[in-house]
C-alpha positions in Angstrom: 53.6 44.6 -89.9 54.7 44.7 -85.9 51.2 45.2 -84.8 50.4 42.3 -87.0 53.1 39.9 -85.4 52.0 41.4 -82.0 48.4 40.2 -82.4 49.0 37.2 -84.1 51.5 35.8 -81.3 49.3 36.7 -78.3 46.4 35.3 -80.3 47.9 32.4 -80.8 49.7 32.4 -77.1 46.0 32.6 -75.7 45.3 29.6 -78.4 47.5 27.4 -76.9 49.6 26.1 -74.3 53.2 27.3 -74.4 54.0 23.6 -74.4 52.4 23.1 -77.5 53.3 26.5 -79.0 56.6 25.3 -78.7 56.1 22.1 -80.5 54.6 24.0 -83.6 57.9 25.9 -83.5 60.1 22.6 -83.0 58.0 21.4 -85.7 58.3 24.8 -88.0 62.5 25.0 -87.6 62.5 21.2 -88.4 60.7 22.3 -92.0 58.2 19.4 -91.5 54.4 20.0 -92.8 52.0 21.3 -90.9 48.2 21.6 -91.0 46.1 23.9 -88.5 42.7 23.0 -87.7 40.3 25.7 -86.0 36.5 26.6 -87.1 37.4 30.4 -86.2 39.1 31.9 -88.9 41.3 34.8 -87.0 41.8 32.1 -84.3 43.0 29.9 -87.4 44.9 33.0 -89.4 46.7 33.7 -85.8 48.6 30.7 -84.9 49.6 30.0 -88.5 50.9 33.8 -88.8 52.5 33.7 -85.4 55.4 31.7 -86.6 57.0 34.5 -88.5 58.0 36.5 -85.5 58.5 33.0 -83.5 61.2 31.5 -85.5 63.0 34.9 -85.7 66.0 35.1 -86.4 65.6 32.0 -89.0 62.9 32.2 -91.5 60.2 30.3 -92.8 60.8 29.8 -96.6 57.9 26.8 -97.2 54.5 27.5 -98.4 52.2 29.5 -95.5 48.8 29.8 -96.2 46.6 31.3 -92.9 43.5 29.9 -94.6 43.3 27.4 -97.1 40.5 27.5 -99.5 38.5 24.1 -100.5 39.9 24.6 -103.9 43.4 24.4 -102.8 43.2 21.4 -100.6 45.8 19.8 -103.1 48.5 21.1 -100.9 48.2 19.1 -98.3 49.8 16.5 -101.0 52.7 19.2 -101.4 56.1 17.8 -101.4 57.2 20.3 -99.9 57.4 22.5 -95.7 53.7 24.3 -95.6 51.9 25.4 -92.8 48.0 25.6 -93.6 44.9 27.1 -92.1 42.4 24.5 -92.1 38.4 25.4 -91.1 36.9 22.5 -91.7 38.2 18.8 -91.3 36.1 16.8 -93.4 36.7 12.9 -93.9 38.9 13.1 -96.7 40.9 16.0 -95.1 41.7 14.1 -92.2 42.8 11.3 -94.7 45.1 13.4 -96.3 46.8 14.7 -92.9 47.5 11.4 -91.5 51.4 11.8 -91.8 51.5 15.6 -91.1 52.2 17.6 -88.0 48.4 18.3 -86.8 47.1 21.2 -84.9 43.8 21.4 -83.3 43.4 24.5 -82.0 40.1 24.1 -80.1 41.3 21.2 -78.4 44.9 22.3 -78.0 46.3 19.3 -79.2 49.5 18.9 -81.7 49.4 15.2 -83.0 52.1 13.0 -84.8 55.1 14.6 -83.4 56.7 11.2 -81.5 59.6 11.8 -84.4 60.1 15.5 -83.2 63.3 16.1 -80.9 63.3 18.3 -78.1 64.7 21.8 -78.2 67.7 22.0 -76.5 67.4 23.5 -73.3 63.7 23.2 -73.5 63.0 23.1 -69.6 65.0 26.2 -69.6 63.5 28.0 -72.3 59.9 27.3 -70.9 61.4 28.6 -67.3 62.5 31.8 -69.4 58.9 32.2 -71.1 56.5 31.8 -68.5 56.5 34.9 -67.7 56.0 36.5 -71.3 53.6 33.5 -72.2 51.5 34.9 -69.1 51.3 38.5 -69.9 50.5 37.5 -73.4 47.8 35.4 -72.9 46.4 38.5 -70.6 46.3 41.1 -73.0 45.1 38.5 -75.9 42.0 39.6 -77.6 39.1 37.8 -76.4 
């Protein structure tokens, strides 16, 4: 399971910017729903696994699913916290996400987060992770 979390956090550090990384985490500890977007599966699978060891020492309790099938695009209508993998956004997909937390991996982007606070300290908890954000972006597969 480490060497799991290992891969999955540089994968998704080398994904995207620590600014955003952070956002997805803001977003995750707030229990809000989140949809991932990327055409590259392990690319998609890493940043949605990556939260586990990232919100250490809290937990993630909602409904995670690294990749979401086409037959279970009903949970995006979920009333509930759910991070999913998404491969393909298709019309009515993006329909269906308009009021989520979106991630688009391939243009490292996170929209519809205006409502999302700051993490306290946050300057000072991006000073503190520079240096680990760097050396795992580094030794990130490619």
């Amino acid at each position: 399971a480490a060497a799991l979390e290992g891969w999955a956090v540089a994968a998704a550090a080398r994904a995207l910017s620590l600014d955003n990384l952070l956002t997805v985490v803001t977003a995750a500890l707030l229990e809000r729903q989140l949809a991932v977007f990327c055409a590259d599966p392990g690319v998609c699978s890493a940043v949605v696994l990556a939260l586990v060891p990232l919100l250490r020492p809290f937990a993630w309790h909602g409904l995670m699913l690294p990749l979401t099938p086409l037959s279970l695009l009903s949970f995006l209508d979920a009333p509930v916290p759910f991070v999913l993998g998404l491969l393909h956004k298709m019309p009515s997909t993006a329909e269906r996400c308009a009021g989520l937390v979106r991630v688009n991996v391939y243009k490292d982007a996170v929209r519809n987060v205006a409502s999302l606070p700051q993490l306290p300290g946050l300057r000072h908890l991006r000073a503190r992770l520079a240096g680990s954000y760097a050396v795992l972006r580094e030794e990130a597969p490619a």
